[in-house]
N, C-alpha and C positions, 0 to 999 in steps of 0.2 A: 514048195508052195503050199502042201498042204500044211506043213508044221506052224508057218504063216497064219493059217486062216484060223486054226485049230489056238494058234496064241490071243487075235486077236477075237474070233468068238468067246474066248475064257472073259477077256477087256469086257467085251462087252456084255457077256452074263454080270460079272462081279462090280458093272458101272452100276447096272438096273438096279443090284441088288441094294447097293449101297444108297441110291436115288429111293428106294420102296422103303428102306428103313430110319429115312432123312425126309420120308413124308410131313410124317406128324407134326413135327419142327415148323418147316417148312409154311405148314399151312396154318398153323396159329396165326391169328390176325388179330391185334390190339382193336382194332377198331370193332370188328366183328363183336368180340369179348365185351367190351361196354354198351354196345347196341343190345344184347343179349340181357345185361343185367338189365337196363332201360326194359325191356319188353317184359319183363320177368315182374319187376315193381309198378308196372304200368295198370296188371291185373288188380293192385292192390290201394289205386289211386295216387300213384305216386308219378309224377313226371321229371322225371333226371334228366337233363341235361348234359352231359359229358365235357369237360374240356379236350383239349388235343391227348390222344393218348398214344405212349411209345413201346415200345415191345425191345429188352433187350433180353434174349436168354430166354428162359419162362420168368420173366419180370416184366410186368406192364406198368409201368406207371403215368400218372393219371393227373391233369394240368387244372385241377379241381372240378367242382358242378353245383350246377343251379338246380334244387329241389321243388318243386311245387308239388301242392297236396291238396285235393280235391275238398271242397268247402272251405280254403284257407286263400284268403285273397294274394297275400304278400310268399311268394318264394323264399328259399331257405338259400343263402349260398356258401357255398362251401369253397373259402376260398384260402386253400393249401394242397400240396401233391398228395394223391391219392396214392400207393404203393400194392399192387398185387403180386406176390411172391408163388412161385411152386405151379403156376398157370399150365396147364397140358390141355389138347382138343382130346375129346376123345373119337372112337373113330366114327361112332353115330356121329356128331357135332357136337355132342354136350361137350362143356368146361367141368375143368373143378382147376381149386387154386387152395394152394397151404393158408393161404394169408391174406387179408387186407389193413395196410398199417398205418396211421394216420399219426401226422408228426405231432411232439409236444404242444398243447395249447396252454398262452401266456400271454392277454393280450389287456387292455383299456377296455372297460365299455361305459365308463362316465368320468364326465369332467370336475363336475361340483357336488359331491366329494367326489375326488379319484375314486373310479372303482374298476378293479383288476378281476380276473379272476386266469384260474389254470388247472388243468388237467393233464396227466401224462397217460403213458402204456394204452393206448388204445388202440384193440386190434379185437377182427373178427377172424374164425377162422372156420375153414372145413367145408368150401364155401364150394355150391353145385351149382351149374346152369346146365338146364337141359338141353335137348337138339331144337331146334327154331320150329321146328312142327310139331312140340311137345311143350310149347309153354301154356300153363294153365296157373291155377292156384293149388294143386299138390306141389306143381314146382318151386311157388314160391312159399310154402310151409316148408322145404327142406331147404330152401336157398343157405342156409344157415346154420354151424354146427355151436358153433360160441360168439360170443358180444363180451368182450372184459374192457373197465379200464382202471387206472390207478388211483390214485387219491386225488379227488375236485378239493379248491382254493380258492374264496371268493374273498375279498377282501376290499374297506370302505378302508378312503387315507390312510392305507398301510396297516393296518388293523384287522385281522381275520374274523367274519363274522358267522360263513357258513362254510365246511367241510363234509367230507366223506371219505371213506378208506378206500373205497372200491364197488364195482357193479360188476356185476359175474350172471350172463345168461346163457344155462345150459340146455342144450336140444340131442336125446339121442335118440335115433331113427331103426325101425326094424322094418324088412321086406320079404315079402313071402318070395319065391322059387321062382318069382318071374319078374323079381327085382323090383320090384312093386311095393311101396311105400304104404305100410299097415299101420303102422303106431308110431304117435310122437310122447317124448317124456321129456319135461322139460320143469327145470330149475330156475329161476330169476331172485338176485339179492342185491340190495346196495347196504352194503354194511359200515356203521361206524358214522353215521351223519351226527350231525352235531350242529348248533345254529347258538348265536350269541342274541337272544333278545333285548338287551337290556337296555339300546339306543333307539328302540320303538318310542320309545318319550318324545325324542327329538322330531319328529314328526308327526305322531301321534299321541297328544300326551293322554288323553282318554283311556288307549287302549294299554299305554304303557304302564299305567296306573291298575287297572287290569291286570297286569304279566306282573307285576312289583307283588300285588296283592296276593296271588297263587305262589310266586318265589319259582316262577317261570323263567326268569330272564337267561336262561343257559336250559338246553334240551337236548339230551341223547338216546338215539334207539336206532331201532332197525326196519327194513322192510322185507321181506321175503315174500316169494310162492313155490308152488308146490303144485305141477297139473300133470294129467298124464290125457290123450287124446286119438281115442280109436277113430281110423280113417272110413272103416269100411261100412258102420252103424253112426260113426258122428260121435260117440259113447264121450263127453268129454264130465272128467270128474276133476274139480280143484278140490284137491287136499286142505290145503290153505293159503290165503292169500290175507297175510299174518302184516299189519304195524305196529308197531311194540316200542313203544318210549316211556324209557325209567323215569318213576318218580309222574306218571301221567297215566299211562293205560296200555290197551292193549286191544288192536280190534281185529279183527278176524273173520274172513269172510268163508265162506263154503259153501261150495255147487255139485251137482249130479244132474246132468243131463246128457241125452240122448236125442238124434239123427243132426248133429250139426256136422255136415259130410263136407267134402270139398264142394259137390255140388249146389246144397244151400248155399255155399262163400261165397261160390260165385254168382248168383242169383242175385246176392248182396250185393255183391262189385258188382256187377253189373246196372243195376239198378241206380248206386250213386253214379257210377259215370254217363248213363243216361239220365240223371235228375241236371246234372252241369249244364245241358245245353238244350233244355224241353223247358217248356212253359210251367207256369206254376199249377195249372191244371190239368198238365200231363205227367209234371212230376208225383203230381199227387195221387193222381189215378195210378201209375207203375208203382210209390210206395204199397198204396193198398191191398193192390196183387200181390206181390210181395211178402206183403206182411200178413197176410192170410196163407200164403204158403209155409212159411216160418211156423204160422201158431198151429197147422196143421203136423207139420214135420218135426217139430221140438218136443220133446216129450221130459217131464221133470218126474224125476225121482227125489229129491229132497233138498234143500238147498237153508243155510242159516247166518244170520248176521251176528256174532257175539263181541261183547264189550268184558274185560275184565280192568278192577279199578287196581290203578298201583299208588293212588292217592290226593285225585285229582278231587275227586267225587266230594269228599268231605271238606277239603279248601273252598270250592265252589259254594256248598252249604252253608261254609262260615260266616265267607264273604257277605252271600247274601243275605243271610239272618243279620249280619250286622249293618248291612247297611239299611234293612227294615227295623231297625232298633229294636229287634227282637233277641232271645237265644236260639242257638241252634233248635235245640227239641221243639221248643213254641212254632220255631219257623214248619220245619219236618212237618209237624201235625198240620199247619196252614195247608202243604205243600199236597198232602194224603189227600186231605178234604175237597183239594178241584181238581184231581184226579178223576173222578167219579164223572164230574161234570164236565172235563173236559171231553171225554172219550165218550162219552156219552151222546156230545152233540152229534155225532156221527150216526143214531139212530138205530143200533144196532147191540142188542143186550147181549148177545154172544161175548162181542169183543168187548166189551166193557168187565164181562166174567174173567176174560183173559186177561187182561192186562192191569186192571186196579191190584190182585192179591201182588203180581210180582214185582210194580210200581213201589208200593207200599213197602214190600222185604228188601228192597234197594237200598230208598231211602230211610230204612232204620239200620242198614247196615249193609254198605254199599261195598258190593264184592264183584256182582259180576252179574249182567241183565244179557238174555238170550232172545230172538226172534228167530223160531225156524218154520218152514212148510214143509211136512210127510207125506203126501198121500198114502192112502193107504196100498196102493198102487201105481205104478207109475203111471201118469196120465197127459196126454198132448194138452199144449197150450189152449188150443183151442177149444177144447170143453173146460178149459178152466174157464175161458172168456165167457164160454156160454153160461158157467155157473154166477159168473158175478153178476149177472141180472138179479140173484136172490142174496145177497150179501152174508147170511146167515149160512144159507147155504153154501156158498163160495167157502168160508171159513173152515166147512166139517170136509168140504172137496180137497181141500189142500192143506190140511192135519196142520194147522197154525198151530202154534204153542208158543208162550211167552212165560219164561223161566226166569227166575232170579236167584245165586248163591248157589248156585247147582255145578258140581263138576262138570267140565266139558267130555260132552261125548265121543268117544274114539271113532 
């Protein structure tokens, strides 16, 4: 009898165990899992919808959804199976899943001309949901480790007019000792775009005439960025946010600023989703709040706009000297001389200092025109605001400079 009890207490120690190790499985819930990302993009004004979702495996896959986006009337729908691959709970309730796959798109979207267009390889992956007592907007800056897809295909009566090779958005994430989300670094590219302008006539012949005259009518370049983004100070620095088409130019943004925390995001988010359903006098009273917190808490270290010419510049001067029945140089000198007057109207001799010398070296030889602000210290927004009650003064607060034919600064 005892050898009895002693076999089946073994049964039943080795049931539990097997039942304690068959948990996690177990309690994965498809449904649960899209409730989760919903809650997660909801911080960010986004309302998703879900279709019916089914759990095979660590596979959920997902009977499409309907997107809506705060200030945007019309919803998005998204109507093809959603696929999540590599799905596990963990044992707080966070998710993570290898994958989200989204089938080849290849579809009509006009009748007169046909117009098709198609996209393959689209998948995100490395993909986090936190525990349901933990969603905020640090959760949704990490929701996300990549965005890839393959080559877009847009096509009028069978004829390819816009393309791209591909879009690649990379995020990688560091955490200090308590698993705590410090620093984002993130990459975004679509490379290889290309567009056939040359059937702009056919509907626009003005503008076509325009695109003939520069020898626009085919355009290839790129877009890229470059950002990196401390969580704990806000510390957010774009390297570059670079578009670059051959044979056009080349423009290039650059920022440094300081305290955009998760906390200000969400002050943000917040604020639009209480503008959605408040009056127009209360939205406006909460933007002001708002936005005086912002120009309190942002602080700018340097930020600049630059343009480099890859041959646009001097087309555009042909054109129009010819179509003033001028020559170029006649035009040029015209163009110098209301310069002065233009910038001028603005009442302010500083800026006119600034920007007629490097107006003028442009357009005598058009290489590359810069816009940046320095301060000479980093400074919150909001004494900047307060300096622009003296406009002159505004300008020496935030180290303006307007450069032209100068190499870009590292």
């Amino acid at each position: 009898m005892m050898k009895i009890n002693k076999i089946q207490g073994l049964m039943l120690a080795s049931g539990m165990a097997t039942l304690a190790l068959m948990q996690p499985a177990m309690a994965l819930d498809a449904q649960t899992f899209v409730d989760r990302i919903a809650a997660v993009y909801k911080i960010g004004g986004y309302d998703i919808q879900f279709g019916a979702a089914t759990l095979d495996g660590d596979t959920i896959t997902v009977d499409g959804a309907t997107v809506g986006v705060t200030g945007v009337e019309e919803p998005w729908t998204i109507d093809t199976t959603l696929t999540f691959t590599g799905v596990v709970e963990g044992d707080d309730g966070s998710f993570t899943a290898d994958a989200l796959t989204i089938p080849d798109i290849d579809t009509e979207f006009a009748q007169d001309p046909v117009g098709r267009v198609s996209l393959v390889d689209i998948s995100a992956t490395d993909l986090y949901l936190p525990p349901e007592d933990k969603v905020n907007v640090t959760a949704l800056l990490e929701s996300v480790g990549s965005l890839t897809t393959g080559p877009l295909s847009v096509t009028r009566d069978g004829t390819e007019v816009i393309s791209y090779e591909s879009i690649e958005a990379l995020n990688e994430f560091s955490y200090d000792d308590a698993n705590a989300l410090t620093d984002i670094a993130s990459t975004f590219s679509v490379n290889g775009i290309w567009a056939d302008l040359s059937t702009v006539s056919e509907e626009d012949a003005e503008a076509g005439a325009v695109i003939a005259a520069l020898g626009l009518t085919e355009i290839n370049g790129n877009i890229s960025q470059s950002m990196t983004w401390g969580m704990t100070d806000g510390h957010l620095v774009i390297d570059d946010f670079l578009f670059d088409f051959a044979d056009i130019g080349a423009i290039n943004f650059k920022a440094d600023i300081s305290g955009l925390t998760p906390a200000v995001l969400e002050k943000i988010y917040a604020m639009d989703a209480a503008s959605s359903g408040s009056t127009p006098e209360e939205a406006q009273a909460q933007q002001m709040m708002v936005g005086m917190e912002l120009l309190q808490a942002l602080t700018l270290t340097g930020s600049s706009l630059r343009y480099d010419d890859a041959g646009l510049t001097p087309k555009l001067l042909d054109m129009f000297a010819a179509q003033s029945g001028a020559d170029r140089a006649t035009f040029v000198e015209g163009l110098k001389a209301m310069v002065p007057q233009l910038v001028g109207q603005a009442g302010i001799p500083p800026l006119t200092d600034l920007v007629v010398p490097a107006a003028n070296a442009f357009l005598d030889d058009p290489q590359s025109i810069e816009v940046a602000v320095r301060p000479a210290t980093p400074t919150t927004l909001l004494v900047l605001s307060a300096a622009a009650a003296n406009p002159a003064g505004l300008i020496s607060a935030l180290g303006l400079a307007v450069t032209a034919n100068q190499a870009a600064a590292e």
